[in-house]
N, C-alpha and C positions, 0 to 999 in steps of 0.2 A: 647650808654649807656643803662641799662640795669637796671629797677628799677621794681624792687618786695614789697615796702612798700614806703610808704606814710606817711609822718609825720601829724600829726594833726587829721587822718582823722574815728579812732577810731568807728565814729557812722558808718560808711561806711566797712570798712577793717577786725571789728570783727566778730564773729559769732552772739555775744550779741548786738551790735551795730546796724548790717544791719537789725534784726527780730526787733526792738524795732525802727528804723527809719520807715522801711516799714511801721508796725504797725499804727505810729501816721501819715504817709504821709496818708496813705488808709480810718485811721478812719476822716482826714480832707476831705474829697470829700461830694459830696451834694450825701444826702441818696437815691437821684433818679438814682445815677450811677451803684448802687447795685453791687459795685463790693468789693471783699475782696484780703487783700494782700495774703490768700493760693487759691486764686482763679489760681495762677499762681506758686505758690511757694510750696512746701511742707506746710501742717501743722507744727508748730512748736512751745515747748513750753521752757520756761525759769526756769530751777526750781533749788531750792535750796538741796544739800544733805541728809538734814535731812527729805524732801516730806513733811512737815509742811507749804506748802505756798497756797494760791490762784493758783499761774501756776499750782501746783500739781494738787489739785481740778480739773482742768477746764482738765488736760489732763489723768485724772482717767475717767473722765465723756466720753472723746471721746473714751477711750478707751474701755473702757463697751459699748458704741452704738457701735463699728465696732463688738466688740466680738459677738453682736447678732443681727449681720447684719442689723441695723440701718443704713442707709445709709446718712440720709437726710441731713448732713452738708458738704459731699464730693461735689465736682464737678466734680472730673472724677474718680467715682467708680470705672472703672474697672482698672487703672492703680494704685489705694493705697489700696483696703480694701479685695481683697481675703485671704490673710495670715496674715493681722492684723502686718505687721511689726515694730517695730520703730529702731532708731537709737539712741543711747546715746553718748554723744562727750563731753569730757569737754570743757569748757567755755574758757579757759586759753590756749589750747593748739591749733596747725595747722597741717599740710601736713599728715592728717588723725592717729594721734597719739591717742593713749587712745579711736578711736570709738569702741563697743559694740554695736550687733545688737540682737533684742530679736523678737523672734517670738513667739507670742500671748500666753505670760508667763508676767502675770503683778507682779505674787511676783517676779519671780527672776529680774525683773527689778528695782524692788524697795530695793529689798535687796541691789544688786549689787550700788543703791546709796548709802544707807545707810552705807555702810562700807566707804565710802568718806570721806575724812578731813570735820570737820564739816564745814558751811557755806560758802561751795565751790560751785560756777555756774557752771550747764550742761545743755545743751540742749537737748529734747529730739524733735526727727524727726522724720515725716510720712517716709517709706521705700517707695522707688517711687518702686511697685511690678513689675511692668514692663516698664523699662525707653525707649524711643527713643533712637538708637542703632546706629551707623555710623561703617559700616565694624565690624559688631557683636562687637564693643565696646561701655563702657558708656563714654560716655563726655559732659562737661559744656563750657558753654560761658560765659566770663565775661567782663563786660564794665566797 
């Protein structure tokens, strides 16, 4: 048998779910572990349609340091911050429906929310610039 979804399990299975679990597992560790959940994970932010929120803020802000080569909240600079990428996914959808990728164009990224049903969730995501490759393709693992 053959199971592609899990019932219940939402904080886990979503896009909104998995970035907001990691979040509070990472911000629970003792501040001597110094570790953060995009230490390992893409940057990634939660934002609202209308770019009216705190997520907005915080990923307007990373996106002005990469624009000017600001490095210093990356950990592995050289695989996220040459071409300033992101990803935009809505919040709602899977099997890569609705992604949008912008390259280091913050209005049409913001416009391109702005036309969104209002108070619709999307994620926006670090573009890994140069991902680890198996027989020159990208692939993930998932547990």
């Amino acid at each position: 048998m053959v199971v592609n979804h899990l019932e219940n399990l939402g904080s886990l299975c979503t896009k909104t779910g998995l970035v907001r679990s990691l979040r509070r597992y990472y911000n629970s560790l003792p501040s001597s572990k110094a570790y953060d959940a995009y230490d390992s994970t893409p940057t990634t932010f939660i934002v609202l349609s209308s770019c009216h929120d705190t997520e907005f803020a915080k990923f307007t802000q990373r996106f002005r340091e990469l624009e000017t080569r600001c490095y210093a909240n990356e950990k592995l600079q050289g695989k996220h911050c040459e071409k300033n990428m992101w990803l935009v996914k809505p919040a709602a959808e899977n099997q890569g429906r609705g992604i949008e990728v912008f390259k280091n164009n913050f209005a049409d990224l913001k416009m391109f929310l702005q036309k969104k049903p209002s108070g619709t969730f999307w994620i926006i995501q670090k573009y890994i610039e140069r991902p680890l490759l198996y027989y020159n393709r990208k692939f993930d693992i998932r547990m």
